[in-house]
ROPA-366021 format. One line per field, with one value per residue (C-alpha): residue number from 1; residue in one letter; x, y, z. Coordinates in nm, 2 decimals, decimal comma. Example, Ala and Ser with C-alpha at 12.3 -4.5 7.8 and 13.67 -1.06 7.14 Angstrom:
palum <- (1 2)
keti <- (A S)
X <- (1,23 1,37)
Y <- (-0,45 -0,11)
Z <- (0,78 0,71)
//
This chain:
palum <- (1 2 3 4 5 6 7 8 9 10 11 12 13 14 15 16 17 18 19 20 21 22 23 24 25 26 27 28 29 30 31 32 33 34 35 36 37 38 39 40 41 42 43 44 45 46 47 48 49 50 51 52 53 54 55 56 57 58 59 60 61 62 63 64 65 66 67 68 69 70 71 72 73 74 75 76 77 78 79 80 81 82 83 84 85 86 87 88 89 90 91 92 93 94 95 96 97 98 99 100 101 102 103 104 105 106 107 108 109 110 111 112 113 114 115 116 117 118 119 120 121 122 123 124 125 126 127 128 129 130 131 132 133 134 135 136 137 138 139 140 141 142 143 144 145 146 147 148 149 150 151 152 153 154 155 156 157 158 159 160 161 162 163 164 165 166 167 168 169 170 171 172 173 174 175 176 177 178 179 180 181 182 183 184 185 186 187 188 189 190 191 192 193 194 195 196 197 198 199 200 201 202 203 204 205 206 207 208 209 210 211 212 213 214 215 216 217 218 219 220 221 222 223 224 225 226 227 228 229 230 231 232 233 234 235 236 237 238 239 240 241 242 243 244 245 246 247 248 249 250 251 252 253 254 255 256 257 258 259 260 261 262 263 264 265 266 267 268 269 270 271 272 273 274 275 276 277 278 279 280 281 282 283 284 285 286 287 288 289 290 291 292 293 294 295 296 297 298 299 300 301 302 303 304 305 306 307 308 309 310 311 312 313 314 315 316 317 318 319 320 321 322 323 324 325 326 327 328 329 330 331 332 333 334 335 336 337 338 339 340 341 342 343 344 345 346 347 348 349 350 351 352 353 354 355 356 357 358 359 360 361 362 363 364 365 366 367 368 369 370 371 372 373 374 375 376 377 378 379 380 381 382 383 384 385 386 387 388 389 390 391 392 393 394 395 396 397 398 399 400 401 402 403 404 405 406 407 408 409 410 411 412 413 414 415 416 417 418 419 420 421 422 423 424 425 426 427 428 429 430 431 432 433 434 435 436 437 438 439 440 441 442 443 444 445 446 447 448 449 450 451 452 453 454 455 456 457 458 459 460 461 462 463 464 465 466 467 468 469 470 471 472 473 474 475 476 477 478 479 480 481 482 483 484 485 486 487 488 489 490 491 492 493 494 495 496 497 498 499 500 501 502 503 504 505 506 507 508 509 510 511 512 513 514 515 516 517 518 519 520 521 522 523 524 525 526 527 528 529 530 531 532 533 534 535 536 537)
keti <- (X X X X X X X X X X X X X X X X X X X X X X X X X X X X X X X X X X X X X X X X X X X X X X X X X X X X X X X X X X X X X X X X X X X X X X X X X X X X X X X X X X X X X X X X X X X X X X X X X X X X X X X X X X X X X X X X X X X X X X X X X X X X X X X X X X X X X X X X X X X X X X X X X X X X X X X X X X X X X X X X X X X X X X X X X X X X X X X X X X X X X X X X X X X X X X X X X X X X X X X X X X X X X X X X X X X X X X X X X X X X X X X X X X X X X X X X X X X X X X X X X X X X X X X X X X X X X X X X X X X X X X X X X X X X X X X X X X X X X X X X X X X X X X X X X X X X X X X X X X X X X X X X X X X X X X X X X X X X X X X X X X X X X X X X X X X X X X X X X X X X X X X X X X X X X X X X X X X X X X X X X X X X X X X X X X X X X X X X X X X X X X X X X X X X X X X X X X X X X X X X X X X X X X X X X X X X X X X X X X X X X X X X X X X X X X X X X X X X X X X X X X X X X X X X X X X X X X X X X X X X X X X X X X X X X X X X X X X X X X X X X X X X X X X X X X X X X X X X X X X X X X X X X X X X X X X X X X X X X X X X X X X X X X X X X X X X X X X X X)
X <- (0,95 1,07 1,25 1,58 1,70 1,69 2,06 2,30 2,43 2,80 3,03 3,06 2,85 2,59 2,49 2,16 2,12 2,14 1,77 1,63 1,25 1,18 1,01 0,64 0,44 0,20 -0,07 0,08 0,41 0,27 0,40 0,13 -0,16 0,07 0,01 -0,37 -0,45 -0,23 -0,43 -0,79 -0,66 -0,51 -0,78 -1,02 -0,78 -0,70 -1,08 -1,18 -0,93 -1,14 -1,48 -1,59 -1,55 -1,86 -2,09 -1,96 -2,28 -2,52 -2,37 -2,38 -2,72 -2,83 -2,60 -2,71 -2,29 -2,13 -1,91 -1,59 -1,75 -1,74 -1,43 -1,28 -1,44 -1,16 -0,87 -0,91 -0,88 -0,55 -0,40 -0,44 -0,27 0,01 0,14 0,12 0,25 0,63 0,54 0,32 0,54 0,82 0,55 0,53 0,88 0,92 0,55 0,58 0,42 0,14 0,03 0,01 -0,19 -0,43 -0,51 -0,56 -0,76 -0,98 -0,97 -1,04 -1,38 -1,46 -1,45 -1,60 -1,88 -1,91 -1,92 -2,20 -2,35 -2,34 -2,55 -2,39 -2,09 -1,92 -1,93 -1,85 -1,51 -1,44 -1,42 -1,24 -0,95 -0,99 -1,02 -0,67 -0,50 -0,57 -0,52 -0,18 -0,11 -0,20 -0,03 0,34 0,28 0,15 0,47 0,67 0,54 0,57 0,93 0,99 0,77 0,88 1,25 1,44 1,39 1,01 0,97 0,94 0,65 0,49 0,48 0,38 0,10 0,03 0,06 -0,20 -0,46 -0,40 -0,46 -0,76 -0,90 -0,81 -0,97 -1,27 -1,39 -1,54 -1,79 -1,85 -1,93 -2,13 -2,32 -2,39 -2,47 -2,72 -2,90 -2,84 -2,68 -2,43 -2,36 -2,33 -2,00 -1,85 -2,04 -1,90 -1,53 -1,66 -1,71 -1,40 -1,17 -1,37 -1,24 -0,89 -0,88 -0,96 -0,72 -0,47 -0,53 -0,43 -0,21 0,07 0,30 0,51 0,82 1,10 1,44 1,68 1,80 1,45 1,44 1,40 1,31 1,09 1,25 0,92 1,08 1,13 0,82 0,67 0,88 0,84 0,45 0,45 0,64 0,42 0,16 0,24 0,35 0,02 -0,19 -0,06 -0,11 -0,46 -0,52 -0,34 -0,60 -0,84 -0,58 -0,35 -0,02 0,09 -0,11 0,13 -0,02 0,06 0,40 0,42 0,33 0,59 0,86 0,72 0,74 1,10 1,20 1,06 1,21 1,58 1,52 1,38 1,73 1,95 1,80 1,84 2,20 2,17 1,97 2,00 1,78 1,61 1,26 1,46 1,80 1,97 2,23 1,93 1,95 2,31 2,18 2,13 1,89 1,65 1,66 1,62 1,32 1,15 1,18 1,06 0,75 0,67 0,73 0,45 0,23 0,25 0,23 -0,06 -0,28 -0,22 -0,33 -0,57 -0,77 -0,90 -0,97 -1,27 -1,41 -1,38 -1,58 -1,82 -1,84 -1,75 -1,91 -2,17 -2,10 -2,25 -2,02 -2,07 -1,96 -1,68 -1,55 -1,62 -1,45 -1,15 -1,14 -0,84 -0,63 -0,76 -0,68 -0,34 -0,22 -0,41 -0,25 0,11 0,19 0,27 0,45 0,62 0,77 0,85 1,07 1,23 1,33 1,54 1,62 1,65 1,43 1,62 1,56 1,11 1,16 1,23 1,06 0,73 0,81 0,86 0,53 0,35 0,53 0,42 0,03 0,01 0,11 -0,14 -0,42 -0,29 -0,45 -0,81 -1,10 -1,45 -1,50 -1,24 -1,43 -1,38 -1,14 -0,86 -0,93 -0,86 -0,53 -0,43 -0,55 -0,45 -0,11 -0,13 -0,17 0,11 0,37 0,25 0,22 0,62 0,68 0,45 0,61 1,00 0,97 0,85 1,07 1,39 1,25 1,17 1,41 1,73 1,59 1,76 1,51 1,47 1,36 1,13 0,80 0,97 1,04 0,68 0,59 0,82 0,70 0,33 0,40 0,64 0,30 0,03 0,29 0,33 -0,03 -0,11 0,14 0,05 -0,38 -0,21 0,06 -0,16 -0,46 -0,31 -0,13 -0,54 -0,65 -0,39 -0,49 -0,90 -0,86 -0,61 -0,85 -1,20 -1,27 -1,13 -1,34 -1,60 -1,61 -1,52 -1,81 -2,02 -2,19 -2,24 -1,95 -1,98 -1,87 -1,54 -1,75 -1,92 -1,64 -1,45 -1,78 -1,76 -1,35 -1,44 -1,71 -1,49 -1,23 -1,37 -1,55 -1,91 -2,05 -2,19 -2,52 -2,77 -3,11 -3,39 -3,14 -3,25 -3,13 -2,85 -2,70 -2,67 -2,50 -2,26 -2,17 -2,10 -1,91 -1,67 -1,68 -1,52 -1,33 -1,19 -1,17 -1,00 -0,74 -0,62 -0,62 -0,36 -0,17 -0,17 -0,11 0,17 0,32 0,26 0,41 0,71 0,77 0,67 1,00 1,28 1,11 1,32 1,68 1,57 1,45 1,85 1,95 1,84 1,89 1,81 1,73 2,07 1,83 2,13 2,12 2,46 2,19 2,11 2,45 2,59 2,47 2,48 2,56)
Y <- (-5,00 -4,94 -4,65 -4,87 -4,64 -4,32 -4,25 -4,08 -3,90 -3,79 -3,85 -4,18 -4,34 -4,57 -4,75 -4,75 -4,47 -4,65 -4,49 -4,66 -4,79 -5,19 -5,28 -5,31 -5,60 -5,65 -5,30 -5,20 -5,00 -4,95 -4,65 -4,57 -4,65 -4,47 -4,13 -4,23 -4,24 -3,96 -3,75 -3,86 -3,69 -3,38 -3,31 -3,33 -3,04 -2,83 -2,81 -2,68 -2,44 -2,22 -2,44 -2,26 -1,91 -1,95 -2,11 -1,73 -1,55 -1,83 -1,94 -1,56 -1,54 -1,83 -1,82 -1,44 -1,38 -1,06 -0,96 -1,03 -1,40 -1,50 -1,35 -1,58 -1,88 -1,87 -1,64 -2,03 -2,22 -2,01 -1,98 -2,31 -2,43 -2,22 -2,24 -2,63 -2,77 -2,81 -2,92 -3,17 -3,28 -3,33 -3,60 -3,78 -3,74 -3,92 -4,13 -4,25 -4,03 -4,30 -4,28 -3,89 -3,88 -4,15 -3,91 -3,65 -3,74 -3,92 -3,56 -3,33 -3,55 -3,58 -3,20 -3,12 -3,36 -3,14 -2,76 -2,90 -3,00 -2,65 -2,44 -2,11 -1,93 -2,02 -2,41 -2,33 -2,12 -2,40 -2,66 -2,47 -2,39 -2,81 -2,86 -2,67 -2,86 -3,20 -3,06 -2,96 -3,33 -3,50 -3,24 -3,30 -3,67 -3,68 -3,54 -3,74 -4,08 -3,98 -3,92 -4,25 -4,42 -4,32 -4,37 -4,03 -4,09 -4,10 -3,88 -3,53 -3,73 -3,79 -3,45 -3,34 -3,55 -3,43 -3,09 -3,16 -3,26 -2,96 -2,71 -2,83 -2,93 -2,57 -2,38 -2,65 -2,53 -2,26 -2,43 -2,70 -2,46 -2,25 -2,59 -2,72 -2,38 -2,30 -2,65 -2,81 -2,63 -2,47 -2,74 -2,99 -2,79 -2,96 -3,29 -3,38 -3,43 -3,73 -3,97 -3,83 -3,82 -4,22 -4,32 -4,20 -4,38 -4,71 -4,65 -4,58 -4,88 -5,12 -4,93 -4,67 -4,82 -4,71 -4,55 -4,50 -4,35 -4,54 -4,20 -4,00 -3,79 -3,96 -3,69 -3,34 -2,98 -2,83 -2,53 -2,50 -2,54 -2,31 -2,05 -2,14 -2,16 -1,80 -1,67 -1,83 -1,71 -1,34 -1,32 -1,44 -1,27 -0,88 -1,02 -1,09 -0,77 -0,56 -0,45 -0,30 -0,19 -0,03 -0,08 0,24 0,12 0,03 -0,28 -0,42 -0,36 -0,51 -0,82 -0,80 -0,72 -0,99 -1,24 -1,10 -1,16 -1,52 -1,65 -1,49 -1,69 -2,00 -1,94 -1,92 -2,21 -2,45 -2,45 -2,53 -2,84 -3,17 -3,25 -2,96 -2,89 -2,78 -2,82 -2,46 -2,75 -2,78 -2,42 -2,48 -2,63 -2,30 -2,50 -2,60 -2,21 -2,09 -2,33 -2,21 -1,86 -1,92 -2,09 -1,78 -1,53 -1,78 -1,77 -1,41 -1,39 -1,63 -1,61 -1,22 -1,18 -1,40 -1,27 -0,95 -1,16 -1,31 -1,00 -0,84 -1,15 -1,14 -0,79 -0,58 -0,90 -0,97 -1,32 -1,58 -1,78 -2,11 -1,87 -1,72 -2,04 -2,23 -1,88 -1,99 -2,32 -2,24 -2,21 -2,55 -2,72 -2,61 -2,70 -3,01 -3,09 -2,90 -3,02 -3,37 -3,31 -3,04 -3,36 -3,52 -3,18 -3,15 -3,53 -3,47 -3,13 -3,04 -2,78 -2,48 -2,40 -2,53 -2,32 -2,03 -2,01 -2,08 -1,82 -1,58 -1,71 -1,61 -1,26 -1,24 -1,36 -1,10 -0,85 -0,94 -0,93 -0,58 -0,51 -0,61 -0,38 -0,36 -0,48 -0,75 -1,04 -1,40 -1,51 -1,24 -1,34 -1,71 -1,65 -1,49 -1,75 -1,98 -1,88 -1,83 -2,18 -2,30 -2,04 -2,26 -2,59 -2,59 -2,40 -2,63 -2,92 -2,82 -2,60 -2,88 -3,13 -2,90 -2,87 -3,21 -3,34 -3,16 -3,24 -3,53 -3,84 -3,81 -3,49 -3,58 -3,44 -3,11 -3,05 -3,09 -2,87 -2,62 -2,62 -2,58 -2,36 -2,11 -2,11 -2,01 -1,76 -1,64 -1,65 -1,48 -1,19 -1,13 -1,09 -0,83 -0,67 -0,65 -0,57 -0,28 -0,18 -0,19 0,03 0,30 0,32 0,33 0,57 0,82 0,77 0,76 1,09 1,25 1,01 1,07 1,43 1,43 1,21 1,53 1,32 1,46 1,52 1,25 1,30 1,13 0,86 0,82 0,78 0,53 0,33 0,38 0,28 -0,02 -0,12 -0,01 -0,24 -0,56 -0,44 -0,32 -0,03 0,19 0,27 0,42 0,28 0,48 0,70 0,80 0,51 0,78 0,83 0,49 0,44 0,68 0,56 0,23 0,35 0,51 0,23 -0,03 0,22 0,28 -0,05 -0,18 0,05 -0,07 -0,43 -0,32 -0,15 -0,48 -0,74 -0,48 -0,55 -0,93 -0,94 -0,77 -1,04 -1,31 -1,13 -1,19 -1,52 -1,60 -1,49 -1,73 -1,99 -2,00 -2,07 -2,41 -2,76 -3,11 -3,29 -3,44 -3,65 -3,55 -3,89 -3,77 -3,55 -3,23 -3,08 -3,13 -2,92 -2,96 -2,60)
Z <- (-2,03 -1,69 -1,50 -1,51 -1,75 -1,57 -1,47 -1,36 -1,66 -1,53 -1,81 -1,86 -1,61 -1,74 -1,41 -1,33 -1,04 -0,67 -0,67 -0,97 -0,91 -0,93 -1,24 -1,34 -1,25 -1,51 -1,46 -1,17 -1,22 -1,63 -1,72 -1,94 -1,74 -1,49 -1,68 -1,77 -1,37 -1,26 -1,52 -1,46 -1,12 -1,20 -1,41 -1,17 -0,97 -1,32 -1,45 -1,04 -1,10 -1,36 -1,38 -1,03 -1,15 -1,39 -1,07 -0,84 -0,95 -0,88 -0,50 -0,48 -0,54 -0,41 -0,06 -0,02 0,01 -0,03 -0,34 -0,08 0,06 -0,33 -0,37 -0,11 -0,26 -0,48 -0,25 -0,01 -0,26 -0,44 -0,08 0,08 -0,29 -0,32 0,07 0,06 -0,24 -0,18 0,18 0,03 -0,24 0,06 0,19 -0,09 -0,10 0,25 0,25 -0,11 -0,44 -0,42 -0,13 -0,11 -0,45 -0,36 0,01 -0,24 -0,48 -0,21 0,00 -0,31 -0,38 -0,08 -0,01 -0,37 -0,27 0,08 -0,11 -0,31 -0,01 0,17 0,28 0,37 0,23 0,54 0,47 0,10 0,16 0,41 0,25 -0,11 0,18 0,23 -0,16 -0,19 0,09 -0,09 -0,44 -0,37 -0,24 -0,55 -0,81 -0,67 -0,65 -1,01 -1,13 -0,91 -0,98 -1,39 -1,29 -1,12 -1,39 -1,68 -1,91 -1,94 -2,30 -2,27 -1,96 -2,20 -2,41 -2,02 -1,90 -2,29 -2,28 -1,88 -1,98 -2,25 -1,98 -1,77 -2,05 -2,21 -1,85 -1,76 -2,09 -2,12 -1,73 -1,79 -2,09 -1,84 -1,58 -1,80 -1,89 -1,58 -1,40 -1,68 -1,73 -1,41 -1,05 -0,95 -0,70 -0,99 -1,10 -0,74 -0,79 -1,12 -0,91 -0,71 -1,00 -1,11 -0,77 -0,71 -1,09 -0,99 -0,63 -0,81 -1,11 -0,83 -0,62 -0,91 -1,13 -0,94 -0,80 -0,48 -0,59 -0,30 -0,36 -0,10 0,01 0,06 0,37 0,70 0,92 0,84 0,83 1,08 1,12 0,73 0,63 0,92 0,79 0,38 0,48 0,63 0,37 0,12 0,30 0,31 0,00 -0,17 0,10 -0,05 -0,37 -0,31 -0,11 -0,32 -0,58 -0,28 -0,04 -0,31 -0,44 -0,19 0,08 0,40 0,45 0,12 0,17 0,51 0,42 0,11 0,38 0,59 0,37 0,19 0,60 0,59 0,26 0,38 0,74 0,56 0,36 0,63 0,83 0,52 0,49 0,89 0,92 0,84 0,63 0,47 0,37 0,00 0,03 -0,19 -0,33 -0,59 -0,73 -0,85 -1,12 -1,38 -1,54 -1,25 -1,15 -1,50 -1,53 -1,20 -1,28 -1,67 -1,52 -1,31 -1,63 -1,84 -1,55 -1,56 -1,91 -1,97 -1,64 -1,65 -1,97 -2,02 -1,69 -1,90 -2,19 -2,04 -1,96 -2,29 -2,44 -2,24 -2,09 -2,40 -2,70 -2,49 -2,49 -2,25 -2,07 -2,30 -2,60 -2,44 -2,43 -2,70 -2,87 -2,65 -2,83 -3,03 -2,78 -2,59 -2,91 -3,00 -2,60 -2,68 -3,04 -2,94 -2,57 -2,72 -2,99 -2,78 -2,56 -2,89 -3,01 -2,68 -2,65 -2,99 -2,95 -2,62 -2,41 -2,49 -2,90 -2,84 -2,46 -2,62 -2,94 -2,76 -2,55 -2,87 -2,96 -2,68 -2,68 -3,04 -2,92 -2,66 -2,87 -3,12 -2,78 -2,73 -3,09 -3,01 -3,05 -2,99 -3,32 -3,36 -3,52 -3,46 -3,71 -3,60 -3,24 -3,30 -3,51 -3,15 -2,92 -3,10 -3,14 -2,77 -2,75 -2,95 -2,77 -2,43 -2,48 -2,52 -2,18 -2,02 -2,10 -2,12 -1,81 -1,66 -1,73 -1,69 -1,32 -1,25 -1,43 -1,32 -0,94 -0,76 -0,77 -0,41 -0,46 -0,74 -0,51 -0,37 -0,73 -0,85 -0,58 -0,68 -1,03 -0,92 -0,65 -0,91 -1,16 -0,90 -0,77 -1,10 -1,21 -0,88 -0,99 -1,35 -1,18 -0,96 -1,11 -1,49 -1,32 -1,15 -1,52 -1,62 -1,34 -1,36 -1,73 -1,69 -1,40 -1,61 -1,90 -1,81 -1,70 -2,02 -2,25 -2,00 -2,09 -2,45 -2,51 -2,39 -2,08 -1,75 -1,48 -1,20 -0,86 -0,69 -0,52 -0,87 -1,08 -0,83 -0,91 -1,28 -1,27 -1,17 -1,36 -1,61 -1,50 -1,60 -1,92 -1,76 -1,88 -1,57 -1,71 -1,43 -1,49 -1,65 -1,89 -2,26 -2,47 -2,67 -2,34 -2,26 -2,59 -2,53 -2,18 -2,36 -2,56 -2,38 -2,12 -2,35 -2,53 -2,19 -2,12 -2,45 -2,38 -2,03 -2,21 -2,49 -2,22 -2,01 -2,30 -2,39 -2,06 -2,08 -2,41 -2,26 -1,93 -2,26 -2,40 -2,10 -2,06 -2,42 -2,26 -1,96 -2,20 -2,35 -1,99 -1,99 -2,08 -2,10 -1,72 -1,60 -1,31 -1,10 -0,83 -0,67 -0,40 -0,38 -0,32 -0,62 -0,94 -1,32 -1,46)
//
């Protein structure tokens, strides 16, 4: 099984593609133990990605940091991620896919192994910002070594089974988290990756081999990537700030106009330069563009609304954070069980038909979230999640593969970076955008449930306190009330707080719902070898 077979797929042509990858030789070049290393390492990346948000209270506690030093143990990470990852997959691009994961994976240990060696939140928020640098190194360079590696015919079943380790890495964090932090430390949450990252350097060393199209980029696009990096940069920076500056504030809209200035110079200078960071010749492919932006509306969709869902498990059931998610379990196992037989569909059907009926399904999932109560038992809350799970395994996959493989193989790493880049961008959109739908709704609410519940008027400085408590499903309860009080205060607290929930999986449901129109817009990957210039519409 070798990448001889990918081709140029013009009509007629049946050549292998001047780009084509040597052979195997014996482990190394395998394309299945190819996909076995490349997902011991993005694994280690996709469990960090939630697994730290269950250690927050203990560093917190234990590192004497402020609500807004925790807050930027994740905001380093997110950033440092999202402004590096199609810079990064243009190394790989240039240096070779193995190369660049192998630094990664070394890097991302390495600086797991220094958080958990920290002791102040300085160090800590350091070395996430490091963390970030190196994940976004290895995730492009997973994806574009599968796409060297593996047959067209056998590159959806790949990605399926790629996207399979992602999700269940991603939902199984927070009971490993909850685990280690409650039994062990929090700094064993960022020891556990350097058995992990050391595993995937050795897998690496025998098995990947170094995959170089003959017409990768010679020279780098610096001013490109300065301006696609400031761009990047101010874009996720208002997202971040927006919840405590305000969707009115001024500042929050500088930085939009900031960074709307840098994408539209990073635009012009493209079509300019020689060799370009991304060269806008890939975009004329409808289904390369239709697959970027569908990965942005499921990131909004999924990230978005799963955020509150969390909270309302734990903050409104009272569950601890091992519960919550081993209550989350049904949607682990349908990504698990559906993202490879989602490759199989799409390699006989095509991505457009599974695209957009899992992107029904997750429309039809959120609106089923919207319908939760405080009383919601189990069962009805794993038909959801569950469901939930089945409407994105499909997207994961297909999105995926419609993105990588429409891309030019030279281009293999800038489209991995692309298709990482467009999900934390839309994650970071459906937190902010859905979390301000949530606000808007507990602030218009709580004072009127506040007083039809017959409790005593708060002042302005109280209620902002009480919103957001509120918020995230807490119940504001001062200490020493009568217990029929307190009872009431919760009660209107996650009455409140049910409600901005609905409103927000409403509005999920409803990006979940244009995602489907996008879905129809694409097609199969065309692994379009004539350069980036040329597009398959």
């Amino acid at each position: 099984m070798t990448s001889q077979t990918i081709e140029s797929t013009g009509p007629g042509d049946k050549a292998p593609a001047p780009s084509d990858p040597a052979p195997p030789q014996g482990l190394r070049g395998h394309p299945w133990f190819t996909l076995i290393t490349v997902a011991v390492g993005v694994m280690m990346v996709a469990l960090d990605g939630t697994i730290v948000a269950i250690a927050n209270p203990a560093i917190q506690k234990d590192l004497h940091a402020s609500f807004a030093d925790v807050q930027w143990i994740t905001n380093g990470y997110f950033l440092a991620l999202a402004v590096s990852l199609i810079t990064a997959g243009k190394l790989g691009d240039r240096f070779g896919h193995r190369q660049t994961f192998l630094i990664g994976v070394t890097g991302f240990a390495a600086a797991s192994g220094a958080i958990g060696l920290s002791n102040s939140i300085a160090m800590v928020v350091t070395f996430r910002v490091f963390q970030g640098l190196f994940g976004a190194l290895l995730m492009p360079a997973a994806l574009g070594l599968l796409r060297a590696t593996f047959p067209a015919e056998k590159l959806n079943m790949a990605i399926g089974i790629w996207g399979m380790v992602i999700g269940a890495s991603t939902a199984g964090g927070p009971i490993l988290g909850g685990v280690l932090v409650e039994h062990v430390n929090w700094q064993s949450v960022f020891f556990i990756n350097v058995p992990v990252g050391a595993l995937a350097l050795i897998l690496g060393l025998i098995i990947l081999l170094d995959h170089r199209a003959e017409n990768a980029p010679r020279s780098f696009d610096i001013p490109g990537i300065v301006l696609l990096s400031g761009a990047m940069f101010c874009l996720v920076w208002a997202l971040i700030k927006a919840p405590s500056w305000g969707w009115g504030d001024g500042r929050t809209w500088t930085f939009i106009a900031a960074s709307v200035l840098g994408f539209a110079l990073f635009a012009f200078w493209e079509t300019k330069v020689k060799e370009p960071l991304i060269p806008l010749g890939m975009f004329r492919s409808v289904a390369l563009s239709a697959g970027v932006v569908l990965m942005v509306l499921m990131a909004i969709a999924f990230m978005g609304g799963l955020f509150f869902v969390t909270f309302y498990l734990q903050n409104v059931h009272g569950m601890s954070p091992i519960d919550a998610g081993l209550h989350l379990l049904p949607l682990t196992g349908m990504m698990i069980v559906g993202s490879p037989l989602a490759g199989a569909l799409i390699t006989k059907l095509g991505p457009r038909i599974p695209l957009a009926g899992g992107m029904l399904a997750t429309a039809v999932a959120m609106y089923g979230m919207s319908t939760l109560e405080t009383d919601t038992g189990s069962a009805t809350m794993s038909l959801w999640f569950a469901l939930l799970g089945l409407g994105l395994a499909p997207v994961m996959v297909g999105a995926t593969e419609v993105i990588v493989g429409n891309a030019p193989m030279e281009l293999s790493g800038v489209a991995g970076g692309l298709q990482q880049a467009a999900m934390q961008i839309g994650g970071s959109l459906g937190t902010a955008v859905l979390g301000a739908v949530m606000a808007s709704k507990v602030d218009n609410d709580l004072a009127g449930n506040w007083k039809d519940a017959g409790l005593p008027p708060l002042t302005a400085a109280q209620a902002d306190q009480a919103s957001e408590a509120v918020q995230v499903g807490v119940a504001p309860v001062p200490k020493g009330v009568p217990e029929a009080v307190a009872a009431k205060i919760t009660s209107v607290a996650h009455d409140t707080f049910i409600s901005g929930m609905s409103l927000a999986s409403l509005v999920a449901a409803g990006v979940a719902a244009v995602a489907v129109l996008v879905a129809l817009l694409t097609k199969r990957g065309q692994n379009a070898e004539a350069g980036a210039g040329v597009g398959h519409i």
